[in-house]
Backbone as numpy.savetxt, mean C-alpha at the origin, in Angstrom:
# Nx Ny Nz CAx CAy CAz Cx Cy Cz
14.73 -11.72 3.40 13.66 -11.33 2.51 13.60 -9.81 2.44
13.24 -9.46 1.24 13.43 -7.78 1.34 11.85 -7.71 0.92
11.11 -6.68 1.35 10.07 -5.97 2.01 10.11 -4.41 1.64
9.21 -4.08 0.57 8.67 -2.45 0.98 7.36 -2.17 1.37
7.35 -1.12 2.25 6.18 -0.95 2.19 6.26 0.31 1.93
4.96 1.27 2.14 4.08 1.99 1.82 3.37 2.61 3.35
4.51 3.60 3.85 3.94 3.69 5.34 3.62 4.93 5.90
2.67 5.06 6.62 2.46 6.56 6.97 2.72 5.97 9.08
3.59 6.97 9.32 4.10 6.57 10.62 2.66 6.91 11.65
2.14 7.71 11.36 1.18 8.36 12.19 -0.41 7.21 12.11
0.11 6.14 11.61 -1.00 5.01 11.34 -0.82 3.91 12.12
-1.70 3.60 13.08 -1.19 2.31 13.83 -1.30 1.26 13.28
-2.37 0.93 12.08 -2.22 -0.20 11.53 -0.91 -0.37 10.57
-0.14 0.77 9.90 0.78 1.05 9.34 2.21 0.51 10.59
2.05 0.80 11.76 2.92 0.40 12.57 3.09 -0.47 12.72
1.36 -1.52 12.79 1.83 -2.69 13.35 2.10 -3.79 12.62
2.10 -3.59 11.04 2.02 -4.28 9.80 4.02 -4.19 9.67
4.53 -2.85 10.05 5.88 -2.70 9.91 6.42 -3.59 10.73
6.09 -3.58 12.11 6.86 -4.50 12.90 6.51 -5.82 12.69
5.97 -6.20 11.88 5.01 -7.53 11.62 6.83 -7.58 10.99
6.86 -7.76 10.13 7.76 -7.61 8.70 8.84 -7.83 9.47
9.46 -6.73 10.08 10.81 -6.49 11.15 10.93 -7.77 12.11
9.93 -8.04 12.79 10.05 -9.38 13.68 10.01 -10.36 12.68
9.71 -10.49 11.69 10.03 -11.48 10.46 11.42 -11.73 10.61
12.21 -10.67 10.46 13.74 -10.74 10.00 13.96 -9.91 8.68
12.49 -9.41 8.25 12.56 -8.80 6.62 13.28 -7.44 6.72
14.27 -7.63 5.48 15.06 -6.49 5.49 13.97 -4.90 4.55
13.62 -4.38 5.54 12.24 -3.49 4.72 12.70 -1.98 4.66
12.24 -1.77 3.40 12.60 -0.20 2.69 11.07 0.05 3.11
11.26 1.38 3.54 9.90 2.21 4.66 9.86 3.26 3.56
8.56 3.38 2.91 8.23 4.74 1.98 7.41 5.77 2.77
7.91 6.52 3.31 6.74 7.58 3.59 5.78 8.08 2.39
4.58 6.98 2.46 4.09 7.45 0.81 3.44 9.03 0.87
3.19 9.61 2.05 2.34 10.95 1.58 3.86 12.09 1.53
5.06 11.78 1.90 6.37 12.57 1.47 7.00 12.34 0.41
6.67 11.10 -0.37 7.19 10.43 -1.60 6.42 9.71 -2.30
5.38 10.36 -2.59 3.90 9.48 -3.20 4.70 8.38 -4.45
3.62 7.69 -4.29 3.73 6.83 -5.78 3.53 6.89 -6.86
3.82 6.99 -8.34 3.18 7.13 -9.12 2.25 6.90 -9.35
1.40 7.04 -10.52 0.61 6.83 -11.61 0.34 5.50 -11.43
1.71 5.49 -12.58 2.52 3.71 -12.47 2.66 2.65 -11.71
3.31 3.30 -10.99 3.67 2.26 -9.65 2.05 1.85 -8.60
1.41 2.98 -8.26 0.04 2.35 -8.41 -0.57 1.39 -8.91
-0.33 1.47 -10.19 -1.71 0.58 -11.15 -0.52 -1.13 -10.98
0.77 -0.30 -10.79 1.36 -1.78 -11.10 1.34 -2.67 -9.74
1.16 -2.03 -8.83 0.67 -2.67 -7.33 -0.37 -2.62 -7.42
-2.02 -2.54 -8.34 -2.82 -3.26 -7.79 -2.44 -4.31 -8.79
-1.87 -4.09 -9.82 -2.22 -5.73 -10.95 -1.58 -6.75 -10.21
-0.29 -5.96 -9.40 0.75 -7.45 -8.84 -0.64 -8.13 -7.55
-1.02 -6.83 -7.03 -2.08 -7.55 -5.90 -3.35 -8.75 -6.54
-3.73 -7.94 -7.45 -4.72 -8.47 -8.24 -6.03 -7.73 -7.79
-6.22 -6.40 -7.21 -7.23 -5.68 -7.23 -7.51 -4.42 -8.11
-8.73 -3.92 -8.32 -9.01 -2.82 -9.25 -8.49 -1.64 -8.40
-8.24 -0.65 -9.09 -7.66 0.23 -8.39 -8.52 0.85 -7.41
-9.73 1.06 -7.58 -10.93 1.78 -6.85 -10.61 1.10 -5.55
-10.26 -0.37 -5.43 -10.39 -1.48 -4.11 -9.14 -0.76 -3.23
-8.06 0.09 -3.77 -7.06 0.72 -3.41 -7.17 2.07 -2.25
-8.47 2.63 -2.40 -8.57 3.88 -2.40 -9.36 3.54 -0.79
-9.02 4.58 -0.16 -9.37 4.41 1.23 -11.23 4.66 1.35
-11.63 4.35 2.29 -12.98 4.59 2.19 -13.88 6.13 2.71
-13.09 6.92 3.02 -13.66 7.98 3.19 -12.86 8.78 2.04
-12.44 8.11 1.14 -11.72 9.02 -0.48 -13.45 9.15 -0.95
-12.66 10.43 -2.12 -13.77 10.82 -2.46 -14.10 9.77 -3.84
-15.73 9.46 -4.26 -16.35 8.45 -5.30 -15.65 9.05 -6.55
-15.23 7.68 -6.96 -14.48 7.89 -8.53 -15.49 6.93 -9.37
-15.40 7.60 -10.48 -16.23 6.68 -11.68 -15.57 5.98 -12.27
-14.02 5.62 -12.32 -13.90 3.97 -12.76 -12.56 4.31 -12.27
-11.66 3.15 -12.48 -10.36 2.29 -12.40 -8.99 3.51 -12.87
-9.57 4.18 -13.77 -8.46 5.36 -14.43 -8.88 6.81 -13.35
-10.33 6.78 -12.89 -10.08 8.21 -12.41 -9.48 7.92 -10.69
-9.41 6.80 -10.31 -8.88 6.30 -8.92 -7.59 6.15 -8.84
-7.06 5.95 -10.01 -5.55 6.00 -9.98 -4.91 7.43 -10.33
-5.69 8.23 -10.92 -5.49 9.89 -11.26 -5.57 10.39 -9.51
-7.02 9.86 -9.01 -6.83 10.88 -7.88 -5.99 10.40 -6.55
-5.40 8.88 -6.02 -4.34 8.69 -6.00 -3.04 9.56 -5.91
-2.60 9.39 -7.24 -1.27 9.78 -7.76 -1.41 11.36 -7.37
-2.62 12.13 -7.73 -2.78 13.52 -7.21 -2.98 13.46 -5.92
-3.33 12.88 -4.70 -3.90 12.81 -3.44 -3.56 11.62 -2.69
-2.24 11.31 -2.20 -1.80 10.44 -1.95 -2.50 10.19 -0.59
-3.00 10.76 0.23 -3.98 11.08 1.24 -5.09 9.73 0.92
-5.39 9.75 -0.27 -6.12 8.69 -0.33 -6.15 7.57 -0.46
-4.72 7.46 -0.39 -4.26 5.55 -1.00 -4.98 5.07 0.44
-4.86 3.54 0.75 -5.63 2.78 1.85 -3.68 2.70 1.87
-3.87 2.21 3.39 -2.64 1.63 3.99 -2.52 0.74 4.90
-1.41 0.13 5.44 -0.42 0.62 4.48 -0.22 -0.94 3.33
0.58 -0.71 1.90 0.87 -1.27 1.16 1.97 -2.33 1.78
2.47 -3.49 1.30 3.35 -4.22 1.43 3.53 -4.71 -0.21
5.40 -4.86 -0.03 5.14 -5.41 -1.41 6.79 -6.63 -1.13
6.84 -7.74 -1.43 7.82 -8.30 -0.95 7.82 -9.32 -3.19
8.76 -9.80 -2.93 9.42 -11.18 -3.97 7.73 -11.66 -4.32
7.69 -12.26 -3.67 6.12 -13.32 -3.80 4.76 -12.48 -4.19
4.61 -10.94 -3.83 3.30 -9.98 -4.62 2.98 -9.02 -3.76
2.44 -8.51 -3.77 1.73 -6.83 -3.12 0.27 -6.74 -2.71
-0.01 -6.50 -1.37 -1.06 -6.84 -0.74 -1.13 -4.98 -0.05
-2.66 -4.98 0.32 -3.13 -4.07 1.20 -2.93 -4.59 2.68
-2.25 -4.08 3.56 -1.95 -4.96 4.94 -3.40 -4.56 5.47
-4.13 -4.33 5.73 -5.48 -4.54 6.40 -6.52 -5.66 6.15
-6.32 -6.64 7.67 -5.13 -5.91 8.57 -3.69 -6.28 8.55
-3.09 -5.84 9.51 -1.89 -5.77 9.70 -1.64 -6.84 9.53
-2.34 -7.98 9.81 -1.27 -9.76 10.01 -1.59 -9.96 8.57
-2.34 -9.52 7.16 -2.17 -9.90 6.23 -0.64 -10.17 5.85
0.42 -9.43 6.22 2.18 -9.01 5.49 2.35 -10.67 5.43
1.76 -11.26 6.62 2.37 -12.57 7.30 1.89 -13.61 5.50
1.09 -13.14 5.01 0.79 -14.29 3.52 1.75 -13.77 2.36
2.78 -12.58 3.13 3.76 -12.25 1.82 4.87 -12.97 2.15
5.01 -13.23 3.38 6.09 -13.66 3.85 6.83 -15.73 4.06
């Protein structure tokens, strides 16, 4: 199974969501998203595959956005604020928090 995520190493829930995946057997592409942010795009298109609004994306000490377009602007500008870490496998794209969520992609 191939597996990306969306990982900031310095995150333990980001760690333990990775090795979740790895003890799977999943062959996983590791994004350092705050060295290689995500788009715009690729944002909005991981929450539709998730099925959340983008605001549901945004970590909780990000700063208040007034709708769905200015959360994906400040995002894509402030990758600092995405929630983590992302998983995205064949079957859809989930927020791993927590960490044993990866286990319903898998």
């Amino acid at each position: 199974m191939q597996a990306t995520i969306l990982h900031n190493p310095r995150c333990s829930k980001s760690r333990q969501a990775l090795g979740l995946l790895q003890d799977a057997g999943a062959d996983v592409t590791v994004v350092d998203y705050l060295k290689t942010p995500p788009t715009r795009d690729d944002l909005a298109r991981l929450c539709a595959l998730a099925g959340i609004a983008p605001r549901d994306a945004l970590r909780k000490d990000a700063p208040a956005v007034a709708d769905d377009d200015a959360a994906l602007d400040l995002m894509a500008r402030d990758p600092a604020t995405i929630e983590r870490p992302w998983v995205e496998t064949a079957t859809g794209a989930l927020i791993a928090r927590p960490p044993e969520r990866v286990r319903e992609l898998l």
